[in-house]
DOMARVEX-9011 format. One line per 4 residues: their letters; for each residue x, y, z of C-alpha. Coordinates in steps of 0.001 Angstrom, whole numbers, m for minus. Each point is the difference from the previous one (the first is absolute). Example, Ala and Ser with C-alpha at 12.3 -4.5 7.8 and 13.67 -1.06 7.14 Angstrom:
BEGIN
AS = 12300 m4500 7800 ~ 1370 3440 m660
END
This chain:
BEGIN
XXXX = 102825 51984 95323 ~ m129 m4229 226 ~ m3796 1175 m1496 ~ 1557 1584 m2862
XXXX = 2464 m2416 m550 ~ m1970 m2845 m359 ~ m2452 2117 m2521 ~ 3404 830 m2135
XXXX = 1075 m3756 209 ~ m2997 m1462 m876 ~ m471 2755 m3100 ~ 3701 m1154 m1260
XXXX = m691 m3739 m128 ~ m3418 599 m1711 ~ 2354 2053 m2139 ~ 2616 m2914 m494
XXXX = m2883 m2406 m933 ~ m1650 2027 m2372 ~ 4044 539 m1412 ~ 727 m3503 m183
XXXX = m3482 m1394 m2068 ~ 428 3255 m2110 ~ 3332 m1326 m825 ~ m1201 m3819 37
XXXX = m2395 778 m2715 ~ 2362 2198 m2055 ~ 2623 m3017 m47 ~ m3108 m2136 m1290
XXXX = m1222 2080 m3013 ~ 3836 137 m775 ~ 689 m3707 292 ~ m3419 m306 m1970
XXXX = 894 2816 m2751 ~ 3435 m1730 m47 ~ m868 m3287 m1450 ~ m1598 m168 m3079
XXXX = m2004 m2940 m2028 ~ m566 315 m3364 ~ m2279 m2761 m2100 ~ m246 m307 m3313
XXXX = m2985 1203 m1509 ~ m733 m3436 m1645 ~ m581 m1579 2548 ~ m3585 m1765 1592
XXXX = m1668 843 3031 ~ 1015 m3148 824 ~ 3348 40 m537 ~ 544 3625 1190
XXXX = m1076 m1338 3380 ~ 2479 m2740 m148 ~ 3282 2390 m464 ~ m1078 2276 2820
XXXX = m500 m3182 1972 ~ 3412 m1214 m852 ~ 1704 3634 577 ~ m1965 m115 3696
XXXX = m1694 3080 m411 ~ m3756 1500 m784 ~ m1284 2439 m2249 ~ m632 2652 3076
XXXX = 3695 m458 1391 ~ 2020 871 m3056 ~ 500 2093 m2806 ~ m1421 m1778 m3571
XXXX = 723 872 m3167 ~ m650 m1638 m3354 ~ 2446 m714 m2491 ~ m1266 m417 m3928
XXXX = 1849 m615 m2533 ~ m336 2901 m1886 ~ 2366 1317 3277 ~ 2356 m2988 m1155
XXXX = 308 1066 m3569 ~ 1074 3218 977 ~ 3532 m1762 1192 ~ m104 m3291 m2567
XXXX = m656 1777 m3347 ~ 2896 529 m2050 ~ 2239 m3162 2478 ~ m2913 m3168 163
XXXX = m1639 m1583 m2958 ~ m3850 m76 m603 ~ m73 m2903 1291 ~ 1762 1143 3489
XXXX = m1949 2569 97 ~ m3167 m2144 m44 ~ m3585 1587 527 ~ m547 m531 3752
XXXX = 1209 369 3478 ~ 15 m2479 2566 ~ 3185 550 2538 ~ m212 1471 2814
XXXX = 2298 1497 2656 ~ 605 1311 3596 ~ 2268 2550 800 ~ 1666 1373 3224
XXXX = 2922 2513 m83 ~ 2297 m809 3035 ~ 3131 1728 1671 ~ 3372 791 m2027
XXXX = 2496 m2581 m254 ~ m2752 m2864 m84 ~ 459 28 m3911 ~ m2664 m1703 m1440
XXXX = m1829 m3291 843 ~ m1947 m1828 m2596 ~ m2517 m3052 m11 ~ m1928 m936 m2853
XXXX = m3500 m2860 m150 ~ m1260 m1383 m3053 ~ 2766 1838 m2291 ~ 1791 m2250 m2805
XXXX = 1946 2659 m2276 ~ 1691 2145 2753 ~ 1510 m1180 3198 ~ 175 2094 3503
XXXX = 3705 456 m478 ~ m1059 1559 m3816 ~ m2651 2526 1744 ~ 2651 1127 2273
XXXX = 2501 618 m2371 ~ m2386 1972 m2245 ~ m1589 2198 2245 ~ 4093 1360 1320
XXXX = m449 697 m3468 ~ m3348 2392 583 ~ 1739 1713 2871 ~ m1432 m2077 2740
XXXX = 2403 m67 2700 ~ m2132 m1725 3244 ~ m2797 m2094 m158 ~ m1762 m2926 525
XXXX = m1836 m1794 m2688 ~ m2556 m2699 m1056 ~ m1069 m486 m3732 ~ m2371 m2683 m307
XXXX = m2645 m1335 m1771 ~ m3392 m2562 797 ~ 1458 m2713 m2321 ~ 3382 m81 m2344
XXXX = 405 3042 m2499 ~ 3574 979 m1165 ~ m111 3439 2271 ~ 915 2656 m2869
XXXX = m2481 2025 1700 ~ 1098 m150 3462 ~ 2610 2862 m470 ~ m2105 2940 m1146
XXXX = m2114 m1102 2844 ~ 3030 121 3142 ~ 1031 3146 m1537 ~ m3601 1697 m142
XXXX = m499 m1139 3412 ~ 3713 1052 1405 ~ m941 3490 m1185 ~ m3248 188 1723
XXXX = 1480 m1700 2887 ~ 2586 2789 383 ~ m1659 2857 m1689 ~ 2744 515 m2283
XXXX = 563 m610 m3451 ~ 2268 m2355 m1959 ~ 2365 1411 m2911 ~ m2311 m1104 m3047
XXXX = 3389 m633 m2055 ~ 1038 m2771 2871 ~ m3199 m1287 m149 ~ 224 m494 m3907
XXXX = 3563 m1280 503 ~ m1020 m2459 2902 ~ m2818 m1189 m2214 ~ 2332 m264 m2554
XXXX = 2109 m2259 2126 ~ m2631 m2462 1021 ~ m795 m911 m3542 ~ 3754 19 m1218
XXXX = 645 m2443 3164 ~ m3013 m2384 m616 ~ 606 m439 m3855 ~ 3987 m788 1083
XXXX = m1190 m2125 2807 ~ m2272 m1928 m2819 ~ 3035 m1212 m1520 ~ 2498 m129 2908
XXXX = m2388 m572 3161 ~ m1321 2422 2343 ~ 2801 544 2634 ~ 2338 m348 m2076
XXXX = m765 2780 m2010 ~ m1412 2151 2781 ~ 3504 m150 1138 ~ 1577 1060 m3538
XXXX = m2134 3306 268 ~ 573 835 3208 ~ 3761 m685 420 ~ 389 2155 m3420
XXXX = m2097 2237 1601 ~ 2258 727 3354 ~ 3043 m56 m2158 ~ m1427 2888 m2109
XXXX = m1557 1956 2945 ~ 3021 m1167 2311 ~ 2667 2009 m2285 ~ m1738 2289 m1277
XXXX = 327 m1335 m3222 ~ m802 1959 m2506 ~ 1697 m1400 m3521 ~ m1616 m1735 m2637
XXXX = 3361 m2385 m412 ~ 202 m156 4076 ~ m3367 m1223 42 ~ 656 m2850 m2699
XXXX = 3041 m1261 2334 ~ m2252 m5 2723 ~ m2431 m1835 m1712 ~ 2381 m2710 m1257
XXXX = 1634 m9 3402 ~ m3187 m1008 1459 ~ m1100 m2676 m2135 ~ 3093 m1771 m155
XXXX = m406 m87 4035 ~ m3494 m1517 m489 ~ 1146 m1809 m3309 ~ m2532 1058 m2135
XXXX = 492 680 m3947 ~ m2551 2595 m1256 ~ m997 543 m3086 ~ 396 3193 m1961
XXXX = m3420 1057 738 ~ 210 m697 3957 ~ 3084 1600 m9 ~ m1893 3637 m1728
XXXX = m2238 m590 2052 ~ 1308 m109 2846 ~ 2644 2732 m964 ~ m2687 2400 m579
XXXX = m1324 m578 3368 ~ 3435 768 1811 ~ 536 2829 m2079 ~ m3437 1657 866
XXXX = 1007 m1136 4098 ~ 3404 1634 m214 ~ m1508 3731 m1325 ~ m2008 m289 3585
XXXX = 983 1361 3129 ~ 45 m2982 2005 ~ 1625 m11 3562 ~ 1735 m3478 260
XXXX = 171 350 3824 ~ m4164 463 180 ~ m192 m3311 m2199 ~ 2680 m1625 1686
XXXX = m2111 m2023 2234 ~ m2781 m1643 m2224 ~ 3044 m416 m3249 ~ 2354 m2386 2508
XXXX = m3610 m1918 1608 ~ m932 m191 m3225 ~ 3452 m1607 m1506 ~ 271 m2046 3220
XXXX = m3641 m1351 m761 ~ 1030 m1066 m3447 ~ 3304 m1818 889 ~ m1369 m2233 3000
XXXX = m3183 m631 m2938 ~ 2481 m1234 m2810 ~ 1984 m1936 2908 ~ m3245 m2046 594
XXXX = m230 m599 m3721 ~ 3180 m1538 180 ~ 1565 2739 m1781 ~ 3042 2324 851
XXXX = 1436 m1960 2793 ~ 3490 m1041 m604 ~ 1647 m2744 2310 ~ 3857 m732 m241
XXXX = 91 m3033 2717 ~ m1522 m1585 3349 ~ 878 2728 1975 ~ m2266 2800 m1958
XXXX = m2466 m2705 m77 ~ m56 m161 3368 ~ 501 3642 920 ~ m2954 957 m2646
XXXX = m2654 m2853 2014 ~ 746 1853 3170 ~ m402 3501 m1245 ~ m3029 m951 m1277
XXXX = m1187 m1498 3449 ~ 1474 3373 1516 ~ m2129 1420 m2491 ~ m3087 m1514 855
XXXX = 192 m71 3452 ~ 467 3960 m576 ~ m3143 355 m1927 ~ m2065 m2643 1638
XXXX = 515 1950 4104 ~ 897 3496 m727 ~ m919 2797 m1436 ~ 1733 2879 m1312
XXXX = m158 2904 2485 ~ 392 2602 m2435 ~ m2759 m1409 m2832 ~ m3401 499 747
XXXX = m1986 m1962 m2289 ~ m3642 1075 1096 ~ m2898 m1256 m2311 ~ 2063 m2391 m1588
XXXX = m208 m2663 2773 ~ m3856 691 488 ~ m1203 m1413 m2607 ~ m2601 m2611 m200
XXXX = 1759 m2413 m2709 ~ m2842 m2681 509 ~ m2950 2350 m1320 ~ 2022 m1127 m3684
XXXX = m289 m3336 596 ~ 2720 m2191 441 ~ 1694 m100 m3664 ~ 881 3619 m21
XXXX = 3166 1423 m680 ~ 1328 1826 2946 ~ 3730 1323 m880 ~ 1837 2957 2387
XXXX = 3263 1808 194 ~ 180 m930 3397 ~ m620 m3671 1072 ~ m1473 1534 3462
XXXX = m3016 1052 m2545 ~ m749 m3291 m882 ~ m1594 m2963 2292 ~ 2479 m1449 2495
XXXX = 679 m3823 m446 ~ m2436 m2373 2200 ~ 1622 m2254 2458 ~ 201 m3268 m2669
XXXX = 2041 2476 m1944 ~ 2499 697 2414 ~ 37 m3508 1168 ~ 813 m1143 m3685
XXXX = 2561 2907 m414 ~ 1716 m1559 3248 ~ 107 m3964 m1726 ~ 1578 1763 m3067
XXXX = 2996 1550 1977 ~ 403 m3067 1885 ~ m14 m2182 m2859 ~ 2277 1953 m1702
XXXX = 2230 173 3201 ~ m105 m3821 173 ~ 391 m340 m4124 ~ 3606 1720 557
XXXX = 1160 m2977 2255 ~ m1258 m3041 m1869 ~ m10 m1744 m2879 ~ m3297 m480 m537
XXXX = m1142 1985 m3287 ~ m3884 m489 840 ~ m127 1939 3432 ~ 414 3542 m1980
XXXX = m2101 m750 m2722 ~ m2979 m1242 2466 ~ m1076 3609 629 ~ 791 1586 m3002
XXXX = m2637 1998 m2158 ~ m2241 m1569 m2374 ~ 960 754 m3676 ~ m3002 1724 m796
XXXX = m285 2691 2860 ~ 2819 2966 628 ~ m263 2347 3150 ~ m1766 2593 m783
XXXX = 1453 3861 m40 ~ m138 2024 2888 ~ m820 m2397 2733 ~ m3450 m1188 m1356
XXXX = m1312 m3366 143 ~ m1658 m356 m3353 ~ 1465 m2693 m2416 ~ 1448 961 m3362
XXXX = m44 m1170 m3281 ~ 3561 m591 m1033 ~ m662 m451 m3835 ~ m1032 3724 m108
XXXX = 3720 1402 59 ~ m696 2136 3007 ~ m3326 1496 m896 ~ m2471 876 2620
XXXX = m2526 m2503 m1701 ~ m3499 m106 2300 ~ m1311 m3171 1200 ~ m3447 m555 m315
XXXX = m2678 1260 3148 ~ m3209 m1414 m212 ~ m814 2094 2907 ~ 1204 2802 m1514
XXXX = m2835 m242 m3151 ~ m2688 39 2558 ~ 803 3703 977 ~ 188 1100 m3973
XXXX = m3327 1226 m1145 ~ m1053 m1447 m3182 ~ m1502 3460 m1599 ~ 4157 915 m519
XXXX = 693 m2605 m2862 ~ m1836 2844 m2517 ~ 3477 1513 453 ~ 2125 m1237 m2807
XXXX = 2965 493 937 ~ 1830 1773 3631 ~ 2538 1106 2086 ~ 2409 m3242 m1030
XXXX = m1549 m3138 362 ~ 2335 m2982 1556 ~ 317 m3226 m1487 ~ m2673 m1977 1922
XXXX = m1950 m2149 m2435 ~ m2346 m594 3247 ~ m1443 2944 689 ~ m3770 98 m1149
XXXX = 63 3621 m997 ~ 3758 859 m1481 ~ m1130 3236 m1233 ~ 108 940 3668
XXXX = 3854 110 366 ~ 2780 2544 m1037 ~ 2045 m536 m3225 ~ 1669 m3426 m500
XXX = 3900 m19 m51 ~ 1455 m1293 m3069 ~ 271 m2624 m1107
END
């Protein structure tokens, strides 16, 4: 009996084992099979190497695919001009669907036409509920290409496909955004397009005359005038969004981050904050230290933003662009940071109960630097009426392989008058 026991015992924990590492390696080919890189087929040796380097993963531990840009015509024809269109590929992305109600989380490298908080936006638009997502490039390109690339890689991520009219229409949004955000700045009119947007979706709005109000509604918010031709454009876009079957409540999530994103970015550009006296002064200093006290030592619980804080932002050298929808995406502040952050709120503290004009003014910020969107470090250039203009990365040129400048023209180049090889960008934003 104790003989026969021990037999059965023994049999059911080699049994367990051989459960458990059956299971263990089914959860890895999943987690594998559920994160997806995709590289644009433009790209060096050289450079390939780089992006999986900066995405933290190897050729044998995730699923590649190529994006050309014949695959990018397919979405750009008929809404992008030759010249967005371009003749080459060169973003890249990394894609991993997470649980519901995590929305979707955005960071973007090297990109100078679209920001994260545009990608996110868009790709509600392509029926993306939940993901995480890095578009990225080895040295500044505009990113028009980054989108057919997240969604190709979202459907082989999940093994389902994407509504092909959503994916027009999001593509169709991208471009309608940038060439608004060309004359109005980037967040700015990222925000436009996606607070129309919720309105639309949000009532169900259906109306040609309804969508015009909600149009001029949104811009007087924002106080933008458009022209006749932004305004057809951009009418035509709602109009195609309102025949779809959107489900506010699936979108809810990444529509509010992506608004919320978008309001604390114009607040750093000085814009859209509106103080009657001392006491909002005072009130809006210590929200904001609330605020980034909140962001600097917790984490949401509920958020789960995966790949996005693994990458390796140093294999682009230190001039790249890093921009997120979440700040938790992008490098933390080092401790000479948050020791000048501290002399700022004293001296403002101390500026309230003297006299003495110079003490505020000792730490302010230099006239020709802005904080950048999104929690990055990088400096801006203020003159450029918030376009994502690329500063130059000598480092950067040493990973571009010189055999690309046959290409005449590509994705959308960015205006970077340094680069040795500019035909090895994206499509530049207009001018």
């Amino acid at each position: 009996m104790n003989k026969g026991f021990k037999n059965f015992k023994k049999k059911a924990i080699g049994l367990s084992l051989a459960l458990c590492l059956t299971i263990a390696n089914l959860g890895v080919a999943f987690a594998d099979g559920s994160r997806v890189v995709t590289l644009g087929a433009n790209l060096n040796p050289s450079q390939r190497e780089q992006m999986l380097k900066y995405f933290g993963v190897n050729e044998n531990q995730a699923v590649i695919i190529e994006v050309n840009n014949k695959e990018e015509r397919e979405y750009l024809q008929g809404v992008a001009t030759e010249e967005q269109l371009g003749k080459v590929t060169m973003s890249c992305s990394y894609v991993e669907p997470t649980k519901k109600g995590n929305g979707i989380n955005v960071k973007t490298a090297n990109l100078t036409w679209v920001t994260s908080a545009m990608i996110a936006t868009t790709l509600s638009t392509a029926g993306i509920e939940n993901a995480n997502v890095i578009a990225a490039a080895p040295f500044p390109v505009s990113g028009t290409g980054a989108l057919t690339g997240v969604m190709k890689a979202f459907e082989d991520a999940t093994g389902k496909s994407l509504s092909e009219e959503k994916k027009e229409l999001a593509t169709e949004e991208l471009v309608t955004t940038g060439d608004l955000g060309d004359s109005i700045g980037q967040d700015k009119a990222t925000g436009v397009i996606n607070d129309i947007k919720t309105e639309i979706i949000k009532n169900n709005t259906k109306d040609t005359v309804q969508i015009a109000d909600t149009i001029n509604n949104i811009t007087n918010n924002y106080n933008v005038n458009l022209s006749d031709e932004q305004f057809k454009q951009i009418e035509s876009l709602m109009s195609k969004i309102a025949s779809q079957d959107y489900n506010y409540n699936d979108m809810k999530d990444t529509l509010e981050n992506v608004s919320n994103v978008v309001e604390n970015n114009l607040k750093d550009l000085g814009e859209s904050i509106q103080n009657s006296g001392i006491l909002d002064t005072i009130k809006g200093w210590f929200e904001g230290i609330g605020d980034w006290f909140g962001n600097l030592f917790s984490k949401d619980q509920n958020k789960d933003l995966g790949i996005l804080e693994n990458t390796n932002d140093q294999m682009l050298g230190e001039n790249a662009t890093i921009n997120a929808t979440d700040d938790k995406a992008v490098n933390l502040p080092s401790s000479e940071e948050v020791e000048g952050f501290f002399a700022k709120v004293w001296n403002w503290l101390t500026g309230l109960f003297t006299s003495d004009e110079k003490a505020p003014t000792k730490e302010s910020t230099p006239n020709n630097t802005t904080t950048t969107t999104d929690g990055s470090s990088n400096v801006e250039n203020t003159t450029n009426e918030g376009k994502d203009i690329p500063v130059s990365n000598e480092e950067n040129n040493n990973s571009q392989d010189t055999t690309n400048s046959e290409n005449n023209s590509t994705e959308m180049p960015s205006q970077n008058t340094n680069q040795n090889d500019s035909s090895n960008a994206e499509i530049p934003p207009a001018q």
